[in-house]
C-alpha positions as CSV (number, residue, x, y, z in Angstrom):
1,X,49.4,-14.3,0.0
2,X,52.4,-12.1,1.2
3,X,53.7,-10.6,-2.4
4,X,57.7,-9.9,-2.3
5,X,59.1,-7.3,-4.7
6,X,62.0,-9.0,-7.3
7,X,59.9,-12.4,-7.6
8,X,57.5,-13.0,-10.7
9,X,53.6,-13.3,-10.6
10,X,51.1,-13.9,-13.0
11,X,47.9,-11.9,-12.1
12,X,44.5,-12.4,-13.7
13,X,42.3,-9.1,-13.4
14,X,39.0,-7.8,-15.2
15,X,39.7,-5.0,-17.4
16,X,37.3,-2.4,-18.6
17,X,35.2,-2.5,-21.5
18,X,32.7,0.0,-23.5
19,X,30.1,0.3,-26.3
20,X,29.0,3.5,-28.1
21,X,25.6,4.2,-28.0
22,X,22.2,3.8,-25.6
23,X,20.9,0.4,-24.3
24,X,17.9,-0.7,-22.2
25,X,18.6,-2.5,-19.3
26,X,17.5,-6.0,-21.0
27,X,20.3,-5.0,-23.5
28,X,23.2,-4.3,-20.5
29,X,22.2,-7.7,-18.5
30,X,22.8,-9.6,-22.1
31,X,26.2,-7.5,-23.2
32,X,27.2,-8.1,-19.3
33,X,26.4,-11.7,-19.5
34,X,28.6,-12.5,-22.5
35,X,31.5,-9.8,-21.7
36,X,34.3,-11.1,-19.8
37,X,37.6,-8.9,-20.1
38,X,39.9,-11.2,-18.1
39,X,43.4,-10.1,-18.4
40,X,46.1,-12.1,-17.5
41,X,49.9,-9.9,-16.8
42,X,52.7,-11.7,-16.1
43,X,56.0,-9.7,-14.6
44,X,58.1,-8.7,-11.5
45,X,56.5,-7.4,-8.5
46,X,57.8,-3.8,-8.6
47,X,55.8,-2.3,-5.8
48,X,52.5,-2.8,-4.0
49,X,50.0,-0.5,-1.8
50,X,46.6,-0.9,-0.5
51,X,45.5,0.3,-4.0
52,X,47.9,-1.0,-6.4
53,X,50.1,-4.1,-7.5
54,X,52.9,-3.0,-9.8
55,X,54.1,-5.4,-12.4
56,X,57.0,-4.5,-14.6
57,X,58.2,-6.9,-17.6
58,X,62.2,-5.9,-16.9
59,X,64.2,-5.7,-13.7
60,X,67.7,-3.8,-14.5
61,X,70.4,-4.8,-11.6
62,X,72.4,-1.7,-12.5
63,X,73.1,1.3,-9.8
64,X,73.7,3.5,-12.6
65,X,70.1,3.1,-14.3
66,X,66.2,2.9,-13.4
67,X,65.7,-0.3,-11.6
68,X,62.2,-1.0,-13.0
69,X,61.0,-1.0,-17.4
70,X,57.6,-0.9,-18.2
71,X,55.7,-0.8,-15.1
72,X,51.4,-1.6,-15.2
73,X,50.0,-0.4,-12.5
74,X,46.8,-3.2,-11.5
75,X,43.9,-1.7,-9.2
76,X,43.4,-4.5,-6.3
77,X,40.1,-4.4,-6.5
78,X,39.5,-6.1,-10.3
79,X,41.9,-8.6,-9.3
80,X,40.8,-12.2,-9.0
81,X,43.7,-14.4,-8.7
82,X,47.7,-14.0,-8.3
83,X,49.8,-17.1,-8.5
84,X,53.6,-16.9,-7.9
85,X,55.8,-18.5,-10.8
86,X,58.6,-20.9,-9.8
87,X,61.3,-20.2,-12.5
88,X,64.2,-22.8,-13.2
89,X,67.5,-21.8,-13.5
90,X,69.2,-24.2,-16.3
């Protein structure tokens, strides 16, 4: 999908997670198995690279200010779906 900067996405990505302490390996195949730390982020396409999509929840059309509030910055790799959101205007 060709991703254009200004429209709105909603991404759904795998996140990191952790535990403290030490585990066999029957013990990481069963925490593995029930983890799943989908993320969903919805927001503007900001900016995209070979590494990154950039999301950002505002979108300020003033010359005189930052264009872009509260940028995430998603690693391509974890991402497993992007779907672009038709807004209406009433």
């Amino acid at each position: 999908m060709k991703l254009k900067i200004g429209e709105k996405y909603e991404i759904y990505w795998l996140d990191t997670f952790s535990f403290n302490g030490w585990f066999d390996d029957k013990e990481l195949d069963k925490k593995t198995e029930k983890m799943s730390y989908l993320q969903r982020s919805v927001g503007i396409l900001a900016r995209e690279n070979k590494n990154w999509i950039i999301l950002a929840t505002h979108e300020n059309p003033s010359d005189d200010f930052a264009r872009w509030g509260h940028p995430d910055w998603i690693p391509r790799g974890v991402i497993k779906k992007i779907k672009k959101l038709v807004v209406e205007n009433k």
